[in-house]
Backbone as CSV, one residue per row, in Angstrom:
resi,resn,N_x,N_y,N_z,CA_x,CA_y,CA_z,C_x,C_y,C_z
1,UNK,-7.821,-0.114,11.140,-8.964,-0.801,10.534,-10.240,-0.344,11.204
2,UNK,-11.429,-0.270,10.580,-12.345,0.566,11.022,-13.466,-1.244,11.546
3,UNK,-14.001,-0.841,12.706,-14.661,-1.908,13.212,-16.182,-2.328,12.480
4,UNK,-16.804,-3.275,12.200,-17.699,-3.598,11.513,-18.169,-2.951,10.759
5,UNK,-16.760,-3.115,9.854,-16.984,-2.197,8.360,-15.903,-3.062,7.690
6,UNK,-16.606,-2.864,6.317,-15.178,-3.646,5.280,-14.599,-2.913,4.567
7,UNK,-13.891,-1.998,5.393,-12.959,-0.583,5.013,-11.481,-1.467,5.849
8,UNK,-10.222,-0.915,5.243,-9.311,-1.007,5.695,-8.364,0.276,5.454
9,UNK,-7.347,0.660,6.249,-6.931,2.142,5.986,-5.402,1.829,6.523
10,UNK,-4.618,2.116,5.388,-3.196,1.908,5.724,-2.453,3.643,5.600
11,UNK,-1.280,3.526,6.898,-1.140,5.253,6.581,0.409,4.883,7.037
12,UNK,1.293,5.352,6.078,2.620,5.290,5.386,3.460,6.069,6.387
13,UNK,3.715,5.719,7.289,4.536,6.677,8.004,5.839,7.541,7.477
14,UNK,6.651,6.740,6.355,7.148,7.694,5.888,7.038,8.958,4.901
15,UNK,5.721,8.834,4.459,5.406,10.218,3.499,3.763,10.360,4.320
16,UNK,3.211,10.034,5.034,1.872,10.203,5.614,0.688,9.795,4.749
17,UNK,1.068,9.402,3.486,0.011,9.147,2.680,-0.373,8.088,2.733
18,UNK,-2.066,7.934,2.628,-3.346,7.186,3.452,-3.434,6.725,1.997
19,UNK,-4.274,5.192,2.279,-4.530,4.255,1.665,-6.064,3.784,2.073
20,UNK,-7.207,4.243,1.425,-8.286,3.511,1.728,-8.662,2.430,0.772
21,UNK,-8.881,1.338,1.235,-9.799,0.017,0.790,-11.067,0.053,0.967
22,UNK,-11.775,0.247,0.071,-13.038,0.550,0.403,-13.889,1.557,0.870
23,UNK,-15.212,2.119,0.563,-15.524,3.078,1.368,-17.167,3.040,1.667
24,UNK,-17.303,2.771,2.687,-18.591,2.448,3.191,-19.348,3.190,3.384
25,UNK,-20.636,3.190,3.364,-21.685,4.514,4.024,-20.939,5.352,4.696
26,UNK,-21.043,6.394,5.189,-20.313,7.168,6.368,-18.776,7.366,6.993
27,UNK,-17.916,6.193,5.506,-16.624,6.194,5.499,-16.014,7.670,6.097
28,UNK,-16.373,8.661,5.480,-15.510,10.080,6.033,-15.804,10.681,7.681
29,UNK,-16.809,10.371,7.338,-17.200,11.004,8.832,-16.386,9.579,10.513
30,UNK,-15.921,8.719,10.152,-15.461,7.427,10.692,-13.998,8.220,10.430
31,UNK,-13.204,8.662,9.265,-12.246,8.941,9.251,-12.193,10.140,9.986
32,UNK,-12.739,11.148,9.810,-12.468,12.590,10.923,-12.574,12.244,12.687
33,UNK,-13.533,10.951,12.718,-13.159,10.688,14.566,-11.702,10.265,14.525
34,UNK,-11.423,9.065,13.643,-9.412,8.598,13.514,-8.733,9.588,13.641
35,UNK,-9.296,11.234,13.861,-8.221,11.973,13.123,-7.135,11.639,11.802
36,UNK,-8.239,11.377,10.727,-7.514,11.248,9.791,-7.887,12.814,8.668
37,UNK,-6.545,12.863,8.487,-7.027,14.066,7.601,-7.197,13.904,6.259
38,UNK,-8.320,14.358,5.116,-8.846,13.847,4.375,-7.910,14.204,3.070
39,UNK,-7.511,15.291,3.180,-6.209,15.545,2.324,-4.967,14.637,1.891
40,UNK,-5.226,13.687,3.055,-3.783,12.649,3.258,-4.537,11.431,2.030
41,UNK,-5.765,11.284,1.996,-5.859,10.422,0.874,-5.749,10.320,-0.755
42,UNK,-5.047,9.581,-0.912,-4.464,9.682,-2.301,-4.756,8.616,-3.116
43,UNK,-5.102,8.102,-2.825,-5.158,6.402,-3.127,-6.605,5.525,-2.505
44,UNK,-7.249,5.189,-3.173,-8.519,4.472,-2.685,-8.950,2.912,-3.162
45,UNK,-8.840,2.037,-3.105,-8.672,0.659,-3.470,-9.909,0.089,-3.527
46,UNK,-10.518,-0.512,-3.917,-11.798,-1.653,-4.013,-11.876,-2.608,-4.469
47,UNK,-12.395,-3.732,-3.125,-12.235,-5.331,-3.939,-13.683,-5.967,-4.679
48,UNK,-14.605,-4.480,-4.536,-15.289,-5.421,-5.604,-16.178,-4.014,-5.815
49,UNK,-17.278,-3.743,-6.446,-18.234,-3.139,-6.757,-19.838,-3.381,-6.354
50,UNK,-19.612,-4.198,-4.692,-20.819,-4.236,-3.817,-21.473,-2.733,-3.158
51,UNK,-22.065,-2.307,-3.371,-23.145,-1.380,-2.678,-22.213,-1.202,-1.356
52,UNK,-22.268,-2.118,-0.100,-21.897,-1.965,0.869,-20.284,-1.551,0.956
53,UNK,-19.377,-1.523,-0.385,-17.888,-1.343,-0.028,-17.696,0.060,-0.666
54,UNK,-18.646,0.748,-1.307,-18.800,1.959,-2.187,-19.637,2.704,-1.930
55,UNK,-20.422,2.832,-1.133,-21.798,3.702,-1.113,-21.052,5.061,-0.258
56,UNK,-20.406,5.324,0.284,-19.622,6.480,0.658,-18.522,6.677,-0.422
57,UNK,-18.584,6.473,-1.412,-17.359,6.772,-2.008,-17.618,8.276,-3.078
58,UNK,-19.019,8.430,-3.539,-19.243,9.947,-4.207,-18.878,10.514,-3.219
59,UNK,-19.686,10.459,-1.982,-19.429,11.427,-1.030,-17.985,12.026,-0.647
60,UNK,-17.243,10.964,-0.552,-15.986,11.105,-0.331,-15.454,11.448,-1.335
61,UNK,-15.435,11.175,-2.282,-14.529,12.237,-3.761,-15.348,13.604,-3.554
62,UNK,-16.502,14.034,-3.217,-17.239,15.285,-3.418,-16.423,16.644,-2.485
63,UNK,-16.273,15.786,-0.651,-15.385,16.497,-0.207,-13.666,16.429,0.069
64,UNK,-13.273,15.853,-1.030,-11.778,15.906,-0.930,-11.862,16.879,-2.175
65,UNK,-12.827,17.197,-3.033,-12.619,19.049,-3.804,-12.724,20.033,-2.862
66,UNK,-13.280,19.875,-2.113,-13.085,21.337,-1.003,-11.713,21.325,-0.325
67,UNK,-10.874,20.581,-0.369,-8.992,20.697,-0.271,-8.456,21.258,-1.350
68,UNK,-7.894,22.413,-1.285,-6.884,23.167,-1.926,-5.362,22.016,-2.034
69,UNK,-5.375,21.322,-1.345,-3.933,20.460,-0.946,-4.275,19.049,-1.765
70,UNK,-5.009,18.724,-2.437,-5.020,17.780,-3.518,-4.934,18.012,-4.643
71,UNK,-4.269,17.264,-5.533,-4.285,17.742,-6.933,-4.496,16.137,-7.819
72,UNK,-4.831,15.158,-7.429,-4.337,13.600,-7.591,-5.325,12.523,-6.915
73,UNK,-6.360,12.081,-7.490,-6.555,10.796,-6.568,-6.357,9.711,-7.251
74,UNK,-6.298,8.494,-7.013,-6.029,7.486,-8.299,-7.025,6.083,-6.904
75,UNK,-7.726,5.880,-8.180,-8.891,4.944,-7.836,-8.595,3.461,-8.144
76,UNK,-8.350,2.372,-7.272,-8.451,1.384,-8.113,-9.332,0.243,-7.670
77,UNK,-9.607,-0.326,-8.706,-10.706,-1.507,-8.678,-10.973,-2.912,-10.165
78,UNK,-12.009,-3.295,-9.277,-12.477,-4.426,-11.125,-12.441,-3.730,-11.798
79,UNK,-13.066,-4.079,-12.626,-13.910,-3.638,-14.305,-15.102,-3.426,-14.316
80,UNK,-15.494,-2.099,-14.790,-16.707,-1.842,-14.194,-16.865,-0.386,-13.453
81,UNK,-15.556,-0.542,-13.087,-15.336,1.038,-12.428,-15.387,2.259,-12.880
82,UNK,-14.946,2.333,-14.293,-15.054,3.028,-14.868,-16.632,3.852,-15.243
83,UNK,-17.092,2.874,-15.776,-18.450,3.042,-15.904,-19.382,3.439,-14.577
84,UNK,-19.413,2.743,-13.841,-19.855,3.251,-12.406,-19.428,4.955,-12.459
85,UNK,-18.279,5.099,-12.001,-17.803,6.438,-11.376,-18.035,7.494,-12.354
86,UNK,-18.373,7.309,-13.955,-18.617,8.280,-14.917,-20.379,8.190,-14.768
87,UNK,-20.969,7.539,-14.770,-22.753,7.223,-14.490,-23.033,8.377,-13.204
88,UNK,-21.990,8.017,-11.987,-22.696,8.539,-10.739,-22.186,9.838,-10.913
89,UNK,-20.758,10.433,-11.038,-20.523,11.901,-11.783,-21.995,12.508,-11.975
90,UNK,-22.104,11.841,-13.433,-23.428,12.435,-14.149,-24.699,12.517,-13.404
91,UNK,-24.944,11.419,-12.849,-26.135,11.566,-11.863,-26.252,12.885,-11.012
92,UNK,-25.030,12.955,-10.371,-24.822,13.903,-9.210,-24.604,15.107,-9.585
93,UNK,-24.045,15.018,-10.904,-23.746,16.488,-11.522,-22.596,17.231,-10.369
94,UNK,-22.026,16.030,-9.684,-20.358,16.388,-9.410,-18.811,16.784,-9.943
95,UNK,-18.258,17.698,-9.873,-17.150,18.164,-10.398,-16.204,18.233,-9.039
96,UNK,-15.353,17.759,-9.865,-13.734,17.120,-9.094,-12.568,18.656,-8.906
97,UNK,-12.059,19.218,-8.537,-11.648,20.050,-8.657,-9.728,19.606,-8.799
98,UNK,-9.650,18.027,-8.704,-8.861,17.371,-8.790,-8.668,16.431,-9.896
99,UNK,-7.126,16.022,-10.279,-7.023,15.367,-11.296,-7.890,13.208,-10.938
100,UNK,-8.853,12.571,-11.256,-9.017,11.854,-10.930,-8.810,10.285,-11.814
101,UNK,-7.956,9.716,-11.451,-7.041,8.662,-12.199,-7.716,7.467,-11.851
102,UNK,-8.303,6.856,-12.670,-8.851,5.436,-12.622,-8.148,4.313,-12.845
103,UNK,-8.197,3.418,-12.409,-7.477,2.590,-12.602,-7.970,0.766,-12.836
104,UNK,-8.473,0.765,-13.386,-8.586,-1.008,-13.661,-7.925,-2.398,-13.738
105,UNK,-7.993,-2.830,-12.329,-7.010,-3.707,-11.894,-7.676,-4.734,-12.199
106,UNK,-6.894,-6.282,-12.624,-7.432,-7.814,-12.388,-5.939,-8.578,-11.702
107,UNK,-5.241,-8.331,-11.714,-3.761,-8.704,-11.397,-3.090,-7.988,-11.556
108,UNK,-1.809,-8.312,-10.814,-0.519,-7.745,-11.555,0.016,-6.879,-9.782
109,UNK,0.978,-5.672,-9.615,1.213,-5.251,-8.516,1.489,-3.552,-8.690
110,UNK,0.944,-2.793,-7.352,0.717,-1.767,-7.493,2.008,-1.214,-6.448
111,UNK,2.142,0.140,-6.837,3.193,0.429,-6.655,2.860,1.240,-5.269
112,UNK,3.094,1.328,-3.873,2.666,2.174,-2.373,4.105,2.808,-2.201
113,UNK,4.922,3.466,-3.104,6.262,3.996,-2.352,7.197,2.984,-2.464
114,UNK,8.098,3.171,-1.644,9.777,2.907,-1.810,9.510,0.936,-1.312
115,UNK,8.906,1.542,-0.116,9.107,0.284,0.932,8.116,-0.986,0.883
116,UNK,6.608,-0.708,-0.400,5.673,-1.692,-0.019,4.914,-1.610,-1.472
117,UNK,4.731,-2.496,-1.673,3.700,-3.683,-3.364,2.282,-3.537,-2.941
118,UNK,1.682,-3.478,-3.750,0.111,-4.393,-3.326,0.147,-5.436,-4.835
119,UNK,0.074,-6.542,-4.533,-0.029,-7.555,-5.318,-1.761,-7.794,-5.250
120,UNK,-1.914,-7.785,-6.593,-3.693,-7.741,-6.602,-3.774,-9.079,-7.691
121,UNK,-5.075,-9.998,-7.428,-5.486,-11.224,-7.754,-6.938,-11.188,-7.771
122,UNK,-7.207,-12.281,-8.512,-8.867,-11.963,-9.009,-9.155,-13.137,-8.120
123,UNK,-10.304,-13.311,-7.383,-11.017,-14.391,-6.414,-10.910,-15.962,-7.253
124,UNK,-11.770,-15.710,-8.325,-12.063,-17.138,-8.922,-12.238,-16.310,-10.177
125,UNK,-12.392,-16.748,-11.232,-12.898,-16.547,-12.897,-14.597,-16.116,-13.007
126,UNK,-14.982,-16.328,-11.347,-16.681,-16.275,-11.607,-17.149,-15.074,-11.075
127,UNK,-16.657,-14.651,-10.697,-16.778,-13.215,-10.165,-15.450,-11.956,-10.597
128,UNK,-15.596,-10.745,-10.229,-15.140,-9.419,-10.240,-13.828,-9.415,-9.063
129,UNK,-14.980,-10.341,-7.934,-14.032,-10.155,-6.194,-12.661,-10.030,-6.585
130,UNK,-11.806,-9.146,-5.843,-10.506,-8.902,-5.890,-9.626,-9.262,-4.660
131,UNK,-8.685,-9.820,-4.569,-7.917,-10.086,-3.111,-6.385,-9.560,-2.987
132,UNK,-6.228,-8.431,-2.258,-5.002,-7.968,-2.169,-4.194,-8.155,-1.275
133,UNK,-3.061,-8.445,-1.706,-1.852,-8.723,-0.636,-0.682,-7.845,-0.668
134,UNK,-0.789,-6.799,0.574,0.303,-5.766,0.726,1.361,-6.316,1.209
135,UNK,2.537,-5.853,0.332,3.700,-6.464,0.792,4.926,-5.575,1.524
136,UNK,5.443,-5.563,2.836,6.532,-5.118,2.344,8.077,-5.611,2.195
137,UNK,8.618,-4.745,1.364,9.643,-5.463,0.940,11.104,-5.506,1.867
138,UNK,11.555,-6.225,1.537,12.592,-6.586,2.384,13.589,-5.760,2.741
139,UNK,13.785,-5.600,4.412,14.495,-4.816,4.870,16.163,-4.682,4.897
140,UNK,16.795,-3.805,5.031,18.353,-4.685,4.512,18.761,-4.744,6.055
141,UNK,19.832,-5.409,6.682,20.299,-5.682,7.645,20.874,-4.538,8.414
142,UNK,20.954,-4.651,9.886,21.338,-3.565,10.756,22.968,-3.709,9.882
143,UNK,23.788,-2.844,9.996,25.080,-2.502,10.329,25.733,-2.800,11.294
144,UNK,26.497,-3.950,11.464,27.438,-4.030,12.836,28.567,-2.963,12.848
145,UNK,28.333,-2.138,13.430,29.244,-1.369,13.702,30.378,-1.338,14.712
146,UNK,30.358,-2.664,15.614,31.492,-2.556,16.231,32.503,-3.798,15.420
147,UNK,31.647,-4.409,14.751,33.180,-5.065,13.553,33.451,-3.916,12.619
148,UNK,32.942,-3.024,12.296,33.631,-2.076,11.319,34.875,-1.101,12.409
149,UNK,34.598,-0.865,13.801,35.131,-0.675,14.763,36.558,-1.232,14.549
150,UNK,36.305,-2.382,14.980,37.687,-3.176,15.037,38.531,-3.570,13.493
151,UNK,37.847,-2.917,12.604,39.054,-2.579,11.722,39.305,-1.033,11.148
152,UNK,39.064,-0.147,12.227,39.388,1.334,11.942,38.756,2.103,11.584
153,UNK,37.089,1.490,10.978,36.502,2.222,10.022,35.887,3.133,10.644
154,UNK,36.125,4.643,10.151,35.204,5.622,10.632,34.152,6.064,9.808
155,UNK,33.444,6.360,10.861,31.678,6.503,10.618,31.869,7.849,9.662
156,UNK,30.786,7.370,8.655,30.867,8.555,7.690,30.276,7.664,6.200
157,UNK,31.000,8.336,5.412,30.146,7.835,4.202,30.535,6.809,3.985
158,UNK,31.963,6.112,4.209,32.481,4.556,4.232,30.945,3.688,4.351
159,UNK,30.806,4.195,5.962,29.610,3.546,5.956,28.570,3.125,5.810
160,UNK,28.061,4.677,5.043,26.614,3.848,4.386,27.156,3.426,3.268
161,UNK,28.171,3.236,2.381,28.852,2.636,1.286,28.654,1.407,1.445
162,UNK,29.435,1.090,2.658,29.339,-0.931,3.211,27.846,-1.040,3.560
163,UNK,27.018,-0.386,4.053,25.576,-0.498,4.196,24.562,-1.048,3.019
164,UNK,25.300,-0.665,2.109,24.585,-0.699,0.537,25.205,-1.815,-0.173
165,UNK,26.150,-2.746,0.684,27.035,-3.872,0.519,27.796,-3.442,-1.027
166,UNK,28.386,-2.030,-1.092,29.773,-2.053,-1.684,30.790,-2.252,-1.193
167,UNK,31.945,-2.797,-2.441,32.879,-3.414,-1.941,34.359,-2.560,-1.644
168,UNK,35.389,-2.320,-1.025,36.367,-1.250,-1.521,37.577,-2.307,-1.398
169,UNK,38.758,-1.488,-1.823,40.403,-2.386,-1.496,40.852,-1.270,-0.744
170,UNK,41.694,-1.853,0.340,42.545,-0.875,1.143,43.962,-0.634,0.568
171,UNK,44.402,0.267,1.308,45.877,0.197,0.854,46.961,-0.778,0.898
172,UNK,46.716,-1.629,1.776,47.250,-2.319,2.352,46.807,-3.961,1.390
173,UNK,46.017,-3.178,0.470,45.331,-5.272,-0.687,44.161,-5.993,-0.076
174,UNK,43.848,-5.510,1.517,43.060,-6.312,1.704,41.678,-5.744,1.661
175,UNK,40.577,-6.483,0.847,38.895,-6.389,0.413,37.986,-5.553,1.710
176,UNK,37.499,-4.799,1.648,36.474,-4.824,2.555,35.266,-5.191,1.774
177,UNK,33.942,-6.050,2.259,32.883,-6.379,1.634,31.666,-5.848,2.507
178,UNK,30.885,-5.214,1.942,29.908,-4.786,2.802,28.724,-5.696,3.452
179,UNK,28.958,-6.879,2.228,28.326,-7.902,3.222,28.472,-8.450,4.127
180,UNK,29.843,-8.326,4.669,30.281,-8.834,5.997,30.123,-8.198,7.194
181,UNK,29.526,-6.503,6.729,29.163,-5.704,7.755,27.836,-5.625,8.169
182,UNK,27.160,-6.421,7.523,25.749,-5.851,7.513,24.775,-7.227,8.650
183,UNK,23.622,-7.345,8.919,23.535,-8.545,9.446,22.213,-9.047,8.123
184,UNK,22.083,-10.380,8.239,20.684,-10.960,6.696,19.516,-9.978,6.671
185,UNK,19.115,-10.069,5.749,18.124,-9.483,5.176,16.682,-9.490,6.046
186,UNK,16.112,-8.486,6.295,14.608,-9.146,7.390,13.808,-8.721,6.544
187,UNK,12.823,-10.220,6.534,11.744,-9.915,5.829,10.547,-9.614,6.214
188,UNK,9.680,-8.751,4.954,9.390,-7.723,5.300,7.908,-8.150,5.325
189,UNK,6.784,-7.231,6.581,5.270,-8.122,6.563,4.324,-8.363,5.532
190,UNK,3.735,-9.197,5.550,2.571,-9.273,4.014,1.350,-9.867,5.141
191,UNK,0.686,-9.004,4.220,-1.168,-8.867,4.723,-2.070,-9.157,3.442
192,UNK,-2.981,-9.688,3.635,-3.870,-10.606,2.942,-5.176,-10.105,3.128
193,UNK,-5.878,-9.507,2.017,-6.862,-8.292,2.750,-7.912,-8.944,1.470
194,UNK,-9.034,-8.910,2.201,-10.275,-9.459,1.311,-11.798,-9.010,1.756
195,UNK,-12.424,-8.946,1.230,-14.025,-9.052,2.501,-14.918,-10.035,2.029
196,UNK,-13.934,-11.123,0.860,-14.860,-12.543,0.881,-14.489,-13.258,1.783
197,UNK,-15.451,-13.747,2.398,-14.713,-15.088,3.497,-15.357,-16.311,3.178
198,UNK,-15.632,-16.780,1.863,-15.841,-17.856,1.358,-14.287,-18.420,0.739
199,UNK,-14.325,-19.946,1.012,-12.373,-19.710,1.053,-12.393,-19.916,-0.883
200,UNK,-11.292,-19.948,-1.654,-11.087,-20.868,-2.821,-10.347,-20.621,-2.629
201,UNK,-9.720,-21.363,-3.689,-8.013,-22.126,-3.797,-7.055,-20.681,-3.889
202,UNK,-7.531,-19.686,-4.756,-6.404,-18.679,-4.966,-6.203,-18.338,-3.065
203,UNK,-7.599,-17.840,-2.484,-7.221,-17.119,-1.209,-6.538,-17.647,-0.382
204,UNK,-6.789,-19.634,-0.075,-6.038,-20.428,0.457,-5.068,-20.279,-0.056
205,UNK,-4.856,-19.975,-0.897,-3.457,-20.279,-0.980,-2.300,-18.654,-1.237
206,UNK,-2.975,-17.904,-0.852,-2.721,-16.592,-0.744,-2.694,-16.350,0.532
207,UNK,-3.180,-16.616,1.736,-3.433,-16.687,3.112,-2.014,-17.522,3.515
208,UNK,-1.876,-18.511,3.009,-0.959,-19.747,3.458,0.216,-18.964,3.550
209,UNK,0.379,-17.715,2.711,1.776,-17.309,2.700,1.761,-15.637,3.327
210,UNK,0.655,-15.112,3.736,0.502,-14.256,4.308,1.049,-14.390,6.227
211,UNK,1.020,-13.111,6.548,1.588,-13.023,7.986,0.644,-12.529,9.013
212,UNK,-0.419,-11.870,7.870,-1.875,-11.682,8.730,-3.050,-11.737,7.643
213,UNK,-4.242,-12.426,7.854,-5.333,-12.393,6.349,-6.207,-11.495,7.441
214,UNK,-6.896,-10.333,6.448,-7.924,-9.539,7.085,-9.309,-9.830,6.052
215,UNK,-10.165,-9.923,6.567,-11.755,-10.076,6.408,-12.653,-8.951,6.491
């Protein structure tokens, strides 16, 4: 998270691909001290269409065309976006050298990979404000492997079989269940990401079930 800024930056350890929320004055140049590499962004999020959460954001589409290693950005936000990002294009007389995918969110859940949601919600009916809650989803249980031990089972594909809680019969009639190998389900963190900090009922009550709310 970038310090007195209402940028947030999530980076996927299993495929490396970066997630910006927002992009503030001088957003890129804040990302090259992170050592973040600008190529890694694919995805750019916005909870509203304030001056202060966008005013680096031409800039930042201008030099992610000087990457040969992009082919994809996908933008999302209110309503409104559209229009914005085709106006300032024209203004700037900027060309994308990349495919650039808009996206117009009010609800509903966005898809980050295998392991994590962004569930997106509108503030109140009186405004645009957007409040997102990244989820991830639930982890499946370690493998006890010394009860699969003590009934013979060797490590191999048996095992990620019972891992995936399939079931087999032995020769012998008796069930193995993979749920008996596995330990419960761990659930998985949710973050509550906004830059209104005026409360209403949706955020209260979007916070209430969060594991961290960011501002």
């Amino acid at each position: 998270m970038f310090n007195k800024s209402p940028s947030l930056l999530l980076k996927c350890s299993q495929t490396g691909i970066v997630w910006l929320f927002n992009c503030f004055e001088g957003c890129q140049h804040t990302l090259i001290k992170r050592n973040i590499k600008l190529h890694q962004i694919n995805n750019i999020i916005l909870t509203n269409l304030h001056l202060e959460n966008m005013a680096g954001l031409m800039g930042l589409l201008s030099s992610l065309s000087l990457s040969s290693r992009i082919d994809k950005v996908n933008i999302y936000g209110p309503p409104g976006l559209t229009q914005y990002l085709q106006f300032a294009r024209k203004y700037s007389q900027t060309t994308f050298k990349y495919n650039l995918l808009v996206r117009v969110v009010n609800y509903g859940y966005i898809s980050i990979g295998p392991s994590y949601l962004i569930q997106v919600h509108r503030l109140d009916n009186r405004t645009e404000e957007l409040v997102y809650n990244i989820i991830e989803k639930e982890k499946m249980g370690r493998f006890k492997s010394t009860k699969a031990q003590k009934f013979s089972i060797k490590s191999g594909p048996l095992y990620r079989n019972l891992k995936s809680h399939h079931s087999f019969i032995c020769p012998d009639g008796n069930i193995l269940s993979g749920i008996y190998f596995t330990h419960p389900y761990a659930i998985g963190l949710k973050l509550s990401y906004t830059t209104n900090v005026n409360g209403t009922k949706i955020l209260v009550a979007l916070s209430s079930k969060a594991g961290q709310v960011i501002f």
